[in-house]
C-alpha positions as CSV (number, residue, x, y, z in Angstrom):
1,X,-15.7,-4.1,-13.2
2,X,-13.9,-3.1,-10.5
3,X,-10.5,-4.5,-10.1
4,X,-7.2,-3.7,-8.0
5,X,-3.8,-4.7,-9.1
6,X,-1.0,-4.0,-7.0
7,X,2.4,-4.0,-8.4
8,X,6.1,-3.6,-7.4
9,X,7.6,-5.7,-4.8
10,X,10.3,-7.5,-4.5
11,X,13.3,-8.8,-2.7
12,X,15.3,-5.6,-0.9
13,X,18.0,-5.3,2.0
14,X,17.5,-4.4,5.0
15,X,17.8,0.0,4.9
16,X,16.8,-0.3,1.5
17,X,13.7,1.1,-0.1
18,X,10.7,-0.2,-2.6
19,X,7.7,1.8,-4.1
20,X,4.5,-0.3,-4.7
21,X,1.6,0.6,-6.7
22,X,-1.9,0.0,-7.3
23,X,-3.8,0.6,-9.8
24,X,-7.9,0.9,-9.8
25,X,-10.0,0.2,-12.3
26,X,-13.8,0.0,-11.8
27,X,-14.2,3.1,-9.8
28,X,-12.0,6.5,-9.2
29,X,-9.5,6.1,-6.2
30,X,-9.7,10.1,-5.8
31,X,-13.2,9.6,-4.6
32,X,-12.7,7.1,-1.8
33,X,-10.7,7.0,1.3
34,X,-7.3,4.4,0.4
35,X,-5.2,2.2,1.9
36,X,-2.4,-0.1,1.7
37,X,-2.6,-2.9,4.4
38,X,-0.1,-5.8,4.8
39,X,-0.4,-9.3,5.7
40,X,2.9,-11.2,7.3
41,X,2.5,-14.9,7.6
42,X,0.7,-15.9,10.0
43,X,-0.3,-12.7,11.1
44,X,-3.6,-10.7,10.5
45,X,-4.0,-8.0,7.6
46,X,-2.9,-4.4,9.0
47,X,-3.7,-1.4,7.7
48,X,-0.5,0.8,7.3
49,X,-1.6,3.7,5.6
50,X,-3.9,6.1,4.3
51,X,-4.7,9.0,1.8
52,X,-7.7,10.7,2.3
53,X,-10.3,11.5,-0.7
54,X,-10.9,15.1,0.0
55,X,-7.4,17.0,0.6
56,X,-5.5,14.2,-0.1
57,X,-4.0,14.3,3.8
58,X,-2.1,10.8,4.9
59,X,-2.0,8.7,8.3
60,X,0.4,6.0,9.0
61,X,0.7,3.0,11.7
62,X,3.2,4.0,14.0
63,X,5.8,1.5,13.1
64,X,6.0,2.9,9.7
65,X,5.8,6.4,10.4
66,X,8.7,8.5,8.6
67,X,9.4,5.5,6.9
68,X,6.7,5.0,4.4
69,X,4.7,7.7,2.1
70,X,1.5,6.9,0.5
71,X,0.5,9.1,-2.5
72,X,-2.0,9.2,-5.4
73,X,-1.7,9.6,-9.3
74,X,-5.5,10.8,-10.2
75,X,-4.4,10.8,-13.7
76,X,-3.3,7.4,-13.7
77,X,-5.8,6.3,-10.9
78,X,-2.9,5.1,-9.1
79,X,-1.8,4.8,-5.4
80,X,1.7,4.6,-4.5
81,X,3.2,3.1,-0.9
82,X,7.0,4.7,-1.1
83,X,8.8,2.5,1.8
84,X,12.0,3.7,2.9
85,X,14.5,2.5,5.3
86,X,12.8,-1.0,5.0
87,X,13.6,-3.3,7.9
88,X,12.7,-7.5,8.1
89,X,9.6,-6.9,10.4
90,X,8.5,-5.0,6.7
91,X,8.1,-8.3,5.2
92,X,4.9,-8.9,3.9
93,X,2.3,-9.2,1.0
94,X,1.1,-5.6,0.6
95,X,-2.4,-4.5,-0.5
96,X,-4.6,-1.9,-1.5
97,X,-8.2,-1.5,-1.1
98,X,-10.8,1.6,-0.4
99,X,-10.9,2.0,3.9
100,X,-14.3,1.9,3.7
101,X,-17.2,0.3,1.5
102,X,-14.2,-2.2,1.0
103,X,-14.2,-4.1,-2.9
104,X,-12.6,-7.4,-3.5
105,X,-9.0,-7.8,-2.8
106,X,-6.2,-8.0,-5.1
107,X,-3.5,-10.6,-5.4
108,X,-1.2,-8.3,-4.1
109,X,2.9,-7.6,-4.1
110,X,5.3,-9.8,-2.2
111,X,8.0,-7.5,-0.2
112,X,10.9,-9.4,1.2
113,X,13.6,-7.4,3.6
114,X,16.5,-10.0,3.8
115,X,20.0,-9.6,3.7
């Protein structure tokens, strides 16, 4: 059964930095294009990141780029969204899914930048 659980929020400062994971089951997140996406109330899921399946390269939405790093434990068929230098436009319930041939969605991490 395939199944994503994504891990790790929580409530962080403004500067301040988070690492969010999620973890596959199902199917082998080394073989698919991934991606963590975020959804900020009222607003529409965005993707924000990516890690490809072959060499592993990344591409990030501009407003996160230098910010955030996406990376991939094949071991522990695990994807990680390091976020750095976290602002309050950040705030969001983060996801993971494949980029393409997309599975069900997760429940997904709540990250809060407040002071």
């Amino acid at each position: 059964q395939v199944q994503l659980v994504e891990s790790g929020g929580g409530l962080v400062e403004p500067g301040g930095s988070l690492r969010v994971s999620c973890a596959a089951s199902g199917f082998t997140v080394s073989t698919y294009t991934m991606g963590w996406y975020r959804q900020a109330p009222g607003k529409a899921r965005e993707l924000v990141a990516t890690i490809l399946t072959t060499d592993a390269r990344t591409t990030y939405t501009d407003s996160v780029k230098g910010r955030f790093t996406i990376s991939r434990d094949n071991a522990k068929n695990t994807i990680y969204l390091q976020m750095n230098s976290l602002k309050p436009e950040d705030t969001a319930v983060y996801f993971c899914n494949r980029v393409y041939a997309k599975t069900l969605w997760g429940q997904g991490t709540q990250v809060t930048v407040s002071s």
